[in-house]
Every structure is written in structure tokens, then in C-alpha cells.
N, C-alpha and C positions, 0 to 999 in steps of 0.2 A: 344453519348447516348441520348435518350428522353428525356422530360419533361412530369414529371406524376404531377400531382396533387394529394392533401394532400388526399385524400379519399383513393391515389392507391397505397399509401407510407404505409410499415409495418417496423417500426426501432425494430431490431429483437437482443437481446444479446444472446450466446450462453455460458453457463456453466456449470461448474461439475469439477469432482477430476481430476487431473492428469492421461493422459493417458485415460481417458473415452471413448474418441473417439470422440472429439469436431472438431479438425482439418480435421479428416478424413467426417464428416458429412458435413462439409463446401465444402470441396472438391467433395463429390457426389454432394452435389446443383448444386456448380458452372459447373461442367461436365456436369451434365442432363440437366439444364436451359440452356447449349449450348454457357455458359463464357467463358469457356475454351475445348478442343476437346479432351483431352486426361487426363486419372484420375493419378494424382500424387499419390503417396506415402511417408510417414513420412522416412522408414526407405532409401530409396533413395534421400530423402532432395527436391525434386520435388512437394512439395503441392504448390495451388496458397498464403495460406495461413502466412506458415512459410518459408518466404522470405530472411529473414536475415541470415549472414552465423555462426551467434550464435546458430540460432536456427535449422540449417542445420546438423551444427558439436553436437549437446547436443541430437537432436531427440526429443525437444519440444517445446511449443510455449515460447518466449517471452516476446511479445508485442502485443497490442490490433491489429487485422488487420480490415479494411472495405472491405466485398464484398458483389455490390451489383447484385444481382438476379433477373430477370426478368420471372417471371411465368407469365401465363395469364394475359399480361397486367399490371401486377400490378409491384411494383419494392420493391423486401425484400432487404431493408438495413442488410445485416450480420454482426455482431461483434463478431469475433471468439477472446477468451480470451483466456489467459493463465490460467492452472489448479492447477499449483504448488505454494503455498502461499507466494511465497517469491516476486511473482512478482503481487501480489493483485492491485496496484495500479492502475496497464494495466486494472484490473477488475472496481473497484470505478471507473475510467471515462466511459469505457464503459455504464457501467448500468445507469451511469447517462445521456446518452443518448437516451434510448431507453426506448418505451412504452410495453414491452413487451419480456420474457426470455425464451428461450428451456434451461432445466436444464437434460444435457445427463446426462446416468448411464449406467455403464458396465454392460450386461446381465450375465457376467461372474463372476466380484467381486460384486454386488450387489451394496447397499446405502453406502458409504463411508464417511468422515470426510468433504471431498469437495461437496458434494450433500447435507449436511448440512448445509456448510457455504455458498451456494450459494443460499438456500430456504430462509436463515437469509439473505442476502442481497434483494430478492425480499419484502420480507417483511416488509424490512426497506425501500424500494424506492415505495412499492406500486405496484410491478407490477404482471398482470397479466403472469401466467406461464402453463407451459408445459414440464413434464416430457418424454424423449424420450429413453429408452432401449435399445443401440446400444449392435452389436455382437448378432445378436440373430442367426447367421451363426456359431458362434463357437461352439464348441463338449459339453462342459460344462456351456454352458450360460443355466440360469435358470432361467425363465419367474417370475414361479409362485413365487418364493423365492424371489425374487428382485422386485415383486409388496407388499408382505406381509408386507416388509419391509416396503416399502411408507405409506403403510396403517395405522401401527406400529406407525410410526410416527407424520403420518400428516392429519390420520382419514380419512370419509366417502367423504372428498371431494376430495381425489385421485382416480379417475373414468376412468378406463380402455376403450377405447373407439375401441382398437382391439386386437385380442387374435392368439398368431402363432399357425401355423399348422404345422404339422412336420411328417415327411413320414421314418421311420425307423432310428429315430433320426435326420433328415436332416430337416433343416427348409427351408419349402415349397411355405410357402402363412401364408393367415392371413384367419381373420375374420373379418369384418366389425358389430358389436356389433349396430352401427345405423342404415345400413341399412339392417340388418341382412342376410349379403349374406360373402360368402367365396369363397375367390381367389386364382388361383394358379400360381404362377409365370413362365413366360415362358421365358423371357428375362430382360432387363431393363428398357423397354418401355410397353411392355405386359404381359396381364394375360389371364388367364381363369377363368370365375365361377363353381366352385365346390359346392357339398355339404357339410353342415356344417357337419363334422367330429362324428361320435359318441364320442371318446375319448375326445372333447372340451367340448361339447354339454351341460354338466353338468355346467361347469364355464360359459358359453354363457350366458345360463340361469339367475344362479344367478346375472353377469356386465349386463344383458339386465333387470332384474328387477331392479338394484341399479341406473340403469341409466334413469327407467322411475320414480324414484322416484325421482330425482334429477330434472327432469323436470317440473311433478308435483307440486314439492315445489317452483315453480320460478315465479306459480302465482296462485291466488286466484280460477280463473276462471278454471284455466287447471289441479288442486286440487280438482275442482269439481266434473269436468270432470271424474278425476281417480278412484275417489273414488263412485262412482254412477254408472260405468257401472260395468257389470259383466265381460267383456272379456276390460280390460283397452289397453290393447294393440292395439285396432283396434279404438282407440279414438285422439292417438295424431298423428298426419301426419307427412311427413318427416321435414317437411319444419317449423312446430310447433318444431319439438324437435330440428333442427338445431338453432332454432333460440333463445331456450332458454338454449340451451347448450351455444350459443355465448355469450348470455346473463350473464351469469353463471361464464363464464370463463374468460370474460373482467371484471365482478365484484372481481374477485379472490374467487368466490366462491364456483368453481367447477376447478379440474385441470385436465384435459386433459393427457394419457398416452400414446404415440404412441410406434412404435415399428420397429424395421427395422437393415441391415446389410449397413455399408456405401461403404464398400469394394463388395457389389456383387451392390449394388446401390438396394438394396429391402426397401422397407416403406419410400425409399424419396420422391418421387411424391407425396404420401400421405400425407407426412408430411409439404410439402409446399403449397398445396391446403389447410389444418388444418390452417397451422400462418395466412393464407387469411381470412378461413373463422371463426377461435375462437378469433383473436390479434385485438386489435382495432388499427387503423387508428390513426396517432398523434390529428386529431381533436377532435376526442374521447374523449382526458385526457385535465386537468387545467393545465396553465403555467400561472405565476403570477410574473411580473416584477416592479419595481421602477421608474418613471419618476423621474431625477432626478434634472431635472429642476420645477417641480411643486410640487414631493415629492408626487402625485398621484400614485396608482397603478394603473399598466398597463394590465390589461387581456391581457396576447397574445393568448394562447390557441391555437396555432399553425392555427389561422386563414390569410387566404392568402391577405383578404382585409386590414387588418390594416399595421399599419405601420412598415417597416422593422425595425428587428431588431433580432439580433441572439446569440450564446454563444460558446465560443471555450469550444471543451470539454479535445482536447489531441493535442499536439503539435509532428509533427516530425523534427527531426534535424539530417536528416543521409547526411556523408561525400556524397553518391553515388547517393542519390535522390534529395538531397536540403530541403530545410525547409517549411514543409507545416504545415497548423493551420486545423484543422478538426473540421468541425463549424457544428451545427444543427440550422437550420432555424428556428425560435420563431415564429414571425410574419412575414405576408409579402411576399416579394419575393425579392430573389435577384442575379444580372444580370453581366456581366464585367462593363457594363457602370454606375454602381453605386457610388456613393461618400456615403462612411461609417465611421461614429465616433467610434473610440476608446474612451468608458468611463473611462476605468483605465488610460488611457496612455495620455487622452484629446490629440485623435492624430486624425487629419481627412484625410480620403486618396479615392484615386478610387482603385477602386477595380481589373478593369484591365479585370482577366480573374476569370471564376469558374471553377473549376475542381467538379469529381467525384473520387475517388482511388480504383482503385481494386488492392485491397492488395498494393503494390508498384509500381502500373501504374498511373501517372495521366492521365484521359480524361477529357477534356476539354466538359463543357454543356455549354446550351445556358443561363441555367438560375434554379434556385434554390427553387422549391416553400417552404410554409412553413412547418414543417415537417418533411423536408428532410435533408438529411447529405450530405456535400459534404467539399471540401477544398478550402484556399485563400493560395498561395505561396507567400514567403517573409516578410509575413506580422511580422513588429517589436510589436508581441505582445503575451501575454501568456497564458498559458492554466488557462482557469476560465475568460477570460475578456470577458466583454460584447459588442458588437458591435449593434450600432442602427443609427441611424441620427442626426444631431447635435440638428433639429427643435425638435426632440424625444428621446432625450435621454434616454434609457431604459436601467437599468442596472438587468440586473440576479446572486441574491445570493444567498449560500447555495447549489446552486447545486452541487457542487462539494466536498464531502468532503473526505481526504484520510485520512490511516493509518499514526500511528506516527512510525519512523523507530527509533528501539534502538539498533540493533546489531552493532558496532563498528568497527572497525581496524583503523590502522595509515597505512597511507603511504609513500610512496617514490621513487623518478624517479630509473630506474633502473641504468641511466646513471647522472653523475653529469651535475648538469646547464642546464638539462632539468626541472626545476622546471613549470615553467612559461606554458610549450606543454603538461604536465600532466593538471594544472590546466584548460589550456581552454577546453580539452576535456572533462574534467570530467563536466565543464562550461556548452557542449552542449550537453552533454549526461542528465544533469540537466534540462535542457526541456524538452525531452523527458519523465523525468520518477521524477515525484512529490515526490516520498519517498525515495529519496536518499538527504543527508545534507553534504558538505562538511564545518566543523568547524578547525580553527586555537587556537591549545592549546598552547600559546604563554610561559605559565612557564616550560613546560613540549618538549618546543622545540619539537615539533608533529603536523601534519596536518589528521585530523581524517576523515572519510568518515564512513557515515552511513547509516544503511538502514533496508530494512524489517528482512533480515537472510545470511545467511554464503555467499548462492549459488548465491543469486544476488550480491553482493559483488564481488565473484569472477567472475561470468559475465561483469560486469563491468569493471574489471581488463583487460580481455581478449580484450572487446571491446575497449576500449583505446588504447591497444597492439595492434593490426588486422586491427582496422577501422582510427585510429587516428596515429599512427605509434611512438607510442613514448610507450616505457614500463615501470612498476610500480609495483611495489611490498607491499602485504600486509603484516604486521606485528602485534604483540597484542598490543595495544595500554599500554603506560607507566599509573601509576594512580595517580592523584593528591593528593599525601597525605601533608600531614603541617608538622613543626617541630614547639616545643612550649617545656616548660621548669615547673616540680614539685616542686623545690625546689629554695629558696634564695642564692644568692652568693652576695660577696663584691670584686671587684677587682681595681687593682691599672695599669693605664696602663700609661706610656709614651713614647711620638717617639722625639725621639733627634738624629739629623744627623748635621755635620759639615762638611763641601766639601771646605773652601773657602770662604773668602766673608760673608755673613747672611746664618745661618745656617737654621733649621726647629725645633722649638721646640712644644709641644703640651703636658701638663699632665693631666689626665682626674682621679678621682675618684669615681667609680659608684656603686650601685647597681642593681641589677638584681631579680626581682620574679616576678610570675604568676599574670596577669593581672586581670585575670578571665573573660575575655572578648576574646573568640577567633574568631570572628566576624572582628575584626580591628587586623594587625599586632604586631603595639605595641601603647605602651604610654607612653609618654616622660614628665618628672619634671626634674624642681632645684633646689634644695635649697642650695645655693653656700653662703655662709657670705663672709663678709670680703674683697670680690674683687679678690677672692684666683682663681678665672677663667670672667677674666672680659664677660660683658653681649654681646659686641658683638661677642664673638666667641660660645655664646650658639646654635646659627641656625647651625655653623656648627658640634657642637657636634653632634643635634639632626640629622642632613643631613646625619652622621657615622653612627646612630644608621636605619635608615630608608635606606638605601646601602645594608644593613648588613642583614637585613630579608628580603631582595629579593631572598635571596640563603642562606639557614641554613648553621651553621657549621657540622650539623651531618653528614646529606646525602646529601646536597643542594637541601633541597625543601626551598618552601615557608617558614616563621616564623610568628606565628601568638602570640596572648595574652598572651606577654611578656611589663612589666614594667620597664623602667629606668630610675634610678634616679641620675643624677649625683650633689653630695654631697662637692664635694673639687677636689684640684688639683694645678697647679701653671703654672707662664706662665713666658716668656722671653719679656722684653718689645722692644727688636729687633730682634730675631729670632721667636716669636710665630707667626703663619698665622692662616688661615682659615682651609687651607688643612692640618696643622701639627694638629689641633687638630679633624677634621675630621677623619683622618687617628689613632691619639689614640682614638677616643671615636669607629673605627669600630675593632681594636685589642682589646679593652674591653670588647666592646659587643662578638667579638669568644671566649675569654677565658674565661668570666663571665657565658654563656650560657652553656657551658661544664660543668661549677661548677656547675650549679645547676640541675644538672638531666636532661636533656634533655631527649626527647619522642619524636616519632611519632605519629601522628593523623592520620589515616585514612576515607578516606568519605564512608558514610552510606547511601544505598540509601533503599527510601521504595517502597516494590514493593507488587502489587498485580496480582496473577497469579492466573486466569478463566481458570478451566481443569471441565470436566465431575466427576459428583462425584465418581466415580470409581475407579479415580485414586489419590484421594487427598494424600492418602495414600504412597503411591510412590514419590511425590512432595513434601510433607513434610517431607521425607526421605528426597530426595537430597538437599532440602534447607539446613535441618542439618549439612549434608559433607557440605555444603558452609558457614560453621560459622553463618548461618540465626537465626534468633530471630523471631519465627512465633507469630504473635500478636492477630490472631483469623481468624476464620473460617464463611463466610456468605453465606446462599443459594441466587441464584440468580432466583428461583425457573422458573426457564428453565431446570433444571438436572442438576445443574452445581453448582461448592464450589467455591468462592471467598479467595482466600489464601493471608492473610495481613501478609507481615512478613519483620522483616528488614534484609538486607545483606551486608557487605560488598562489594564497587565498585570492587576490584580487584579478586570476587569471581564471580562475574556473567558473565565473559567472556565463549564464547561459549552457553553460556543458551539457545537461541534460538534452537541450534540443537539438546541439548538434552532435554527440554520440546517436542518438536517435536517427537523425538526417544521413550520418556514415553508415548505419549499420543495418536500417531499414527497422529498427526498434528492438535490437537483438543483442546488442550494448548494456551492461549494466554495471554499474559504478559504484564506490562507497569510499567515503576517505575521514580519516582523523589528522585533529591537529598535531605536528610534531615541534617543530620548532619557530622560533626564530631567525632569520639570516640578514645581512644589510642588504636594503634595496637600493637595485641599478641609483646612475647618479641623474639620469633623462625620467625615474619614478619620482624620486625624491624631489627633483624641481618640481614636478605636476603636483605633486600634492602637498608641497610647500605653498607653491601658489592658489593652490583651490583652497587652501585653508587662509590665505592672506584674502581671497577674493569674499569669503564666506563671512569672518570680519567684519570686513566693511561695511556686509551689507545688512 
């Protein structure tokens, strides 16, 4: 593949809801542009796109793919993302590579929960965007209904820039709204010019004024202009409104509407000639890095002359391609014959060879200007590191930043003494994808795996199965509850054994009550007179006592703010040990505990769940079924209720799918641990019992 220069580089993200028709859009580029000769299909598992045989066997994307496009010279980086929210994370790195976003929408279903959450992340990265109407081939796709929407939302600066023409309900051609001409589709290379429609002519109208007003306002001079002649339309030239439409739309001030079928390959040529001529160029946008040998910042600003230096944004780690780092160039240029510093890693290496990836191909370039996306194989280093020269070390932060995953399960090899082949895949399936956490719940005897939602989870399960060859099983994770004690008790314990020889004696007399501290397990006094338990066998009383709330007597959890005080006793001045009275002060502590009421404690966590106000109402219902304590209600005045409430750990299992279920996937949640509280007396029997039943078996 060439070398373009930063002027001819467009780093291009592609998003929207599930199903929009993101993969399939990528797939018409790649066809038309002449990547690929032949147009794949989602439901045949054939796009250049969705590669993988997760996403072959599911019917959707993923994982972030690169394809890049060569239109008129120029090269569009594509980042086709996935839509479905579970696997966001594929999203956050993408967008944090790219100067620039198409946000597809089904012409069918309209604006969805993913065309929302995808305008919310331009907005957060700053980027210039572009709405694109895919399906405008299907029976029921609705132009006008699915533009009202944007407008609805996102006001005067969603600017229709071409309008379908349709010949007995059949979509035909467009309308070209700048240059005010209408086309009609002949093939997928050709048109014809038509006349603009009477049936359009009305809405022409109206987006042909909204859009010289949009131009007007982009400068003082050409304001002037508009408003002083009498015929305004015959004042601003093509090349005047193209230029302040570009102008308009790199600012984020005007967004761009296009329109088109990916499946007959209609409004893609247009639409890749638009990212040329509305997306800016990497040079276009700031990048600001850390010297971190001088602690100066770095302007990179994706300029070619300064000094190299770049940032991984995603990592791959597949059994079948090998492991490549998918780097976007900062400054610079860079070559195989490079020597590049690893900042995180203070690791210096050559560089060898540069790739480009289409989708899962590497091609090998000559060379990498800055700007541009491309990949380094093998490289021992992780997604977010910064890479520059050792004379320059340049480090990039902040770029990166992803969701927190809280959906849950516990695992387990399907087969014994596969421990070890679970863990590493999951190991290197954890490069690949940032929102997944494998934690070790070491009281609870459980290894947890976590993530965005249910569906990635179980992705992940499959993929360790398929790709990794070893199986795993999800289950609900057990919950960390406490045993701790209401009431005082006094008990008297002794271990006396004779075998033979020096027997074991040990007599302990203790009490037992609430610490009031459940923070710390327990707390340990003596107050012994008399010599009635000489002083060095106190460490190993308390050694009985501290054995003994590792594992409760109730249900064997934890034990937490419990007091003892051991009071009296007596000893054998040649049968008592260490371990004879360890061993009575840990029979003290299970019978003494039982005297005194024992309880469960359960953990409380507090969460706050961001739904649209609409649905608060239904949220704070289900909270309710979940034993929740709703502690107040805040607008986040975006349309949206902030829901503070406490719940129960062992009630929010599943949560994610059912916020998703109430909310249409516009629900998002987050919670930390807060405390401790006693649980119900119908919990406490349930898992008194499941821990009697677990025992046995």
C-alpha cells in the first residue's frame, strides 16, 4: 500500500445502534473503493469487516476492525465499531483515534438509544460528525421522520445536505441540496441528471434555504452579502458555500446528513467524496503530549516534521493472526528501520517492520506518516502506551479512557486441572478488550470475571472455548456476606487428651460480645489474675481466636466485630502446649459465638442508575423488588434522573439486562461498596442452608 501524507489521511469512526447498518456501509466502501471485488454479507458471515468467527456465528460486530479506503488519492482510515453496548469498549478506543465520526441511522427504525449514545461520545472527544440514513432502499424506511428526529434533538445544526427521490415508492436517486441538481441512479458507478422532483421541491426549498443560512452565518462578509441582495442565492458560489459548509462542519457547527443504501451501493460514492471534503485532515486537530524528560509539553499535532512519536490505541491478541498493537502516529514518521522507546515499559526496540490491517490482513508499508493508523507486531506493550524516542520521550495521556465493567459471574474450567488454560486465555483475550477484569475472591473460594453486560461475558466464554480450546463455565457469583454476634455469652472450654506419654491439656474461660467495630474481625483482652492461664500461652489463645473468624460457625463466612475476653482457666504444668490451648480457645470461640446470637451481615452497595426521565418510575419500582433504599432523585439536566439508592450485593445480579430491558438500553449504572447491614431473617436461613447443603457435599 502507499504512503499518503497527513493532508490525504481522513481517521474516519463509524457509529450508531446495533444493526444500523455500520458493517454493511463499510463493506460498500471497501467494494466501490476496489479493497475488496466482491460485496459481502452480515447474514452469510462474509464482510471484510466482521472477521472473526464470534462475530460470523452472532450476525454482529465485535471488535473494532481498520479499513483503510483509498478514494481519489486520499486514504479514509475506517473504524467500523460495534453497536451493541456491551462491547463499548471496541467504541472508546476507536473514537479515540479518530479526527472525525459517521453516526449511521436506520431509515427504518429512526434515531435510537445508540445514535444517542454515539452523538454523547462525539461530543465528549470533540469530534466533528456526520449523520448518514442507511436503508433508504427498504419499503418502510422514512426519510422525513428519521431527519425530524435529529432535528428534535440536536436542533438547526443538523443540515440535510441531500434529499431521496423515490419513483412509486422505490428509492431512485437523490437530490444534491448544494449543488441543486437531481440524480438518478443507473448502476453503482452511474447516474443520470433529472429534474428536481415536484413531490421534493417543497422540502428542497425549505434545506436549500436552512442551508444558505448556515452559510451566511459562518462569516461577517458573506452575512453581508446575504442579507443586501435581493435574489441571495445568486451571491454565494459553489466553492464559497462548500467551503463554509467545511468550515462549519470541522468546527462541529453544522452536521452534515447524507443518505444512501449500502446493499444496492447507492449515496456511497457521495458519501466518501463528503468525509474528504467536510472531515478534517489529522493536521487540522491539537495533540498535546508530555516530554517527560523535560516535563515540557510536546505539540505534536500530528505534524510530520517533528519528532516521532505515537500511541497505541487497541491491542490484538488472536490465536490465528498473532498480536498486533494498532498505533496512530502523533508526530513524525515512522519506518521499519526505526529504534522506538516504550515510555510505560522504558523498553527500546526497532521497530522491524510497519503494517497497515485491513480488517485481519496485515500489509506491510513502507512507512507511516503522522496522522496515520497503522500497526507494530509483537510488540511487548499495551493498549494506551505511548511510544517516541528515547532523545524525546513523549508520553500521551488521557486519551484513552473506558468504561467501568460491573456485570459479574464466577467461573470455572469445564474440566478439572484446566485452571491455569482458562486463565491465560482469558490473560490474552484481556488485551484485547480493556473492560473486562478478572478478580480472585479468595474467601469466597471464586474466581470472578467482569465486564460491560451479560452478552459479552458470554462472548468471552465461547471465545476461550472456539479460539483458545479449553472450556469454562459461567455461574452467579457466591456474595461476601460476614458473620458477627447481638448478644454476650460466657463459656467455659477445655481440650484434655491422654494418648500415652505427655498428654494435651489447655482450659480457656472467655467471654464473648459485639465489638462494635465490624471493620476489624475481632478484639482480643485478658484479664487473667493469679497465673490461672500463664502469659505465654496468651498469643496462642488469641492465635484460636483469630483461626476461628476466618470461617464463621454459622455458615462459614467471614467473622467480623466480635470481642474476646478471656477471663480464667487453668493449665497442666506438663501436659499444657501451645496448641492444647489454641485448640480450646478456637471450641470457645464456636460455642461462645452461637450463645450469643449470631447474624449475618450482608454487603450494601450504593448505586446510582442515569435512565431518561421517563423511566424513573419503573427503576424505582424495580429497585424496590431489590430490597433498595432509594436515597433521592437528581436531574442531570440532559433529560435524565440520577437514581441514588442503596441495595443489596446479592440483589443486583443480572441488573444490567434488566435496566437495559426497562429502558430500551438508555439506562446506565455504577455502584461501590458502602457497608455492611444484617440480612433479612428468610436470607440468612437460605444461605445458612446452602452452606449446610454445600458441606455435605
Amino acid at each position: 500500500m502507499d504512503v499518503y501524507t497527513t493532508d490525504k489521511i481522513r481517521d474516519v469512526v463509524i457509529l450508531g445502534h446495533g444493526s444500523a447498518g455500520k458493517t454493511s456501509l463499510v463493506e460498500a466502501m471497501a467494494n466501490l473503493s476496489g479493497l475488496t471485488s466482491r460485496l459481502g454479507n452480515i447474514t452469510d458471515g462474509t464482510t471484510i469487516s466482521d472477521y472473526d468467527k464470534e462475530e460470523q456465528k452472532r450476525k454482529f460486530s465485535i471488535s473494532t476492525s481498520l479499513v483503510p479506503v483509498i478514494w481519489n488519492d486520499y486514504k479514509i482510515n475506517v473504524l467500523d465499531t460495534p453497536g451493541y453496548f456491551d462491547f463499548v469498549g471496541e467504541v472508546e478506543e476507536a473514537v479515540a483515534a479518530a479526527e472525525a465520526a459517521i453516526i449511521v441511522v436506520n431509515g427504518k427504525n429512526g434515531v435510537e438509544v445508540g445514535t444517542q449514545k454515539a452523538w454523547d461520545l462525539c461530543e465528549k472527544y470533540s469530534l466533528p460528525r456526520m449523520f448518514f440514513i442507511s436503508n433508504m432502499d427498504a419499503e418502510n424506511a422514512d426519510y422525513e421522520k428519521t431527519l425530524n428526529e435529529l432535528k428534535e434533538l440536536y436542533g438547526n445544526k443538523v443540515a440535510p445536505i441531500y434529499l431521496p427521490v423515490h419513483d412509486g415508492g422505490k428509492y431512485i436517486g437523490y437530490v444534491n441540496i448544494v449543488k441543486q441538481r437531481a440524480r438518478k441512479f443507473i448502476d453503482k458507478q452511474n447516474k443520470v441528471e433529472i429534474p428536481i422532483p415536484d413531490n421534493v421541491m417543497d422540502s428542497y426549498e425549505t434545506c436549500r434555504t436552512a442551508l444558505l443560512d448556515s452559510v451566511a452565518e459562518s462569516s461577517e462578509e458573506l452575512m453581508d452579502r446575504y442579507f443586501s441582495s435581493d435574489d441571495p442565492s445568486n451571491e454565494f458560489t459553489l466553492d464559497e458555500i462548500y467551503t463554509a459548509l467545511k468550515s462549519s462542519a470541522r468546527d462541529g457547527e453544522l452536521v452534515p446528513v447524507g443518505i444512501g443504501s449500502s446493499v444496492n451501493l447507492q449515496g456511497i460514492l457521495l458519501l466518501m467524496d463528503d468525509i474528504i471534503n467536510y472531515f478534517p485532515a489529522p493536521g487540522e486537530r491539537k495533540l498535546a503530549g508530555v516530554n517527560t524528560r523535560t516535563g515540557e509539553t510536546f505539540h505534536a499535532d500530528y505534524d510530520s516534521s517533528k519528532d516521532k512519536s505515537a500511541f497505541i490505541f487497541k491491542s490484538i491478541a488472536d490465536p490465528f493472526i498473532g498480536k498486533y498493537s494498532l498505533i496512530k502516529v502523533a508526530s513524525g514518521s515512522i519506518s521499519g528501520a526505526d529504534t522506538l522507546y516504550d515510555i510505560e515499559n522504558d523498553n527500546e526496540f526497532r521497530v522491524g517492520k510497519v503494517y497497515t490491517l485491513i480488517a485481519n490482513k496485515p500489509v506491510e508499508v513502507a512507512r507511516l506518516n503522522a496522522g496515520d493508523i497503522g500497526a507494530l507486531a509483537k510488540l511487548d506493550a499495551a493498549t494506551g502506551d505511548s511510544l517516541a524516542t528515547k532523545a524525546v520521550p513523549v508520553r500521551y495521556d488521557n486519551l484513552l479512557e473506558f468504561s467501568k465493567p460491573y456485570t459479574c459471574k464466577a467461573f470455572t474450567p469445564k474440566k478439572k486441572g484446566e485452571d491455569d488454560k482458562v486463565a491465560q486465555a482469558l490473560a490474552k483475550i484481556a488485551v484485547e478488550d480493556q473492560t473486562i477484569r478478572v478478580v480472585n475472591d479468595s474467601e469466597n473460594r471464586q474466581t470472578l470475571l467482569y465486564g460491560i453486560g451479560d452478552q459479552q461475558l458470554e462472548v468471552i466464554a465461547s471465545k476461550v472455548e472456539n479460539a483458545y480450546k479449553v472450556g469454562m463455565n459461567l455461574e452467579k457469583p457466591k456474595v461476601a456476606f460476614r458473620e458477627t454476634i447481638r448478644k454476650n455469652s460466657d463459656v467455659d472450654s477445655k481440650y484434655k487428651k491422654q494418648s500415652g506419654g505427655h498428654g494435651q491439656y489447655g482450659h480457656v474461660k472467655m467471654r464473648f460480645e459485639p465489638s462494635g467495630d465490624t471493620n476489624t474481625p475481632y478484639v482480643f483482652e485478658q484479664v487473667v489474675v493469679g497465673g490461672a492461664v500463664p502469659k505465654n500461652y496468651f498469643p496462642a489463645v488469641e492465635k484460636g481466636i483469630a483461626e476461628s473468624c476466618l470461617k464463621g460457625p454459622l455458615a462459614g463466612y467471614p467473622v467480623v466485630g466480635v470481642k474476646a475476653t478471656l477471663y480464667d482457666g487453668s493449665y497442666h504444668p506438663v501436659d499444657s502446649s501451645e496448641m492444647a490451648f489454641k485448640t480450646a480457645s478456637s471450641m470457645a470461640f464456636k460455642k461462645g459465638f452461637m450463645e450469643a446470637s449470631p447474624i449475618l451481615l450482608e454487603p450494601i452497595v450504593n448505586m446510582k442508575v442515569t435512565v431518561p426521565d421517563k423511566y424513573t418510575g419503573d427503576v424505582m419500582g424495580d429497585l424496590n423488588k431489590r430490597r433498595g433504599r432509594v436515597l433521592g432523585m437528581n436531574p442531570d439536566h440532559h433529560g435524565n434522573t440520577i437514581v441514588d439508592a442503596d441495595v443489596p450485593q446479592a440483589e443486583i445480579y443480572g441488573y444490567s439486562t434488566t435496566l437495559r430491558s426497562m429502558t430500551g438500553g438508555a439506562g446506565d449504572f455504577e455502584y461501590e461498596f458502602a457497608r455492611y447491614e444484617q440480612a433479612p431473617a428468610d436470607v440468612q436461613e437460605r444461605e445458612v442452608e446452602a452452606r449446610a447443603a454445600e458441606t455435605e457435599e
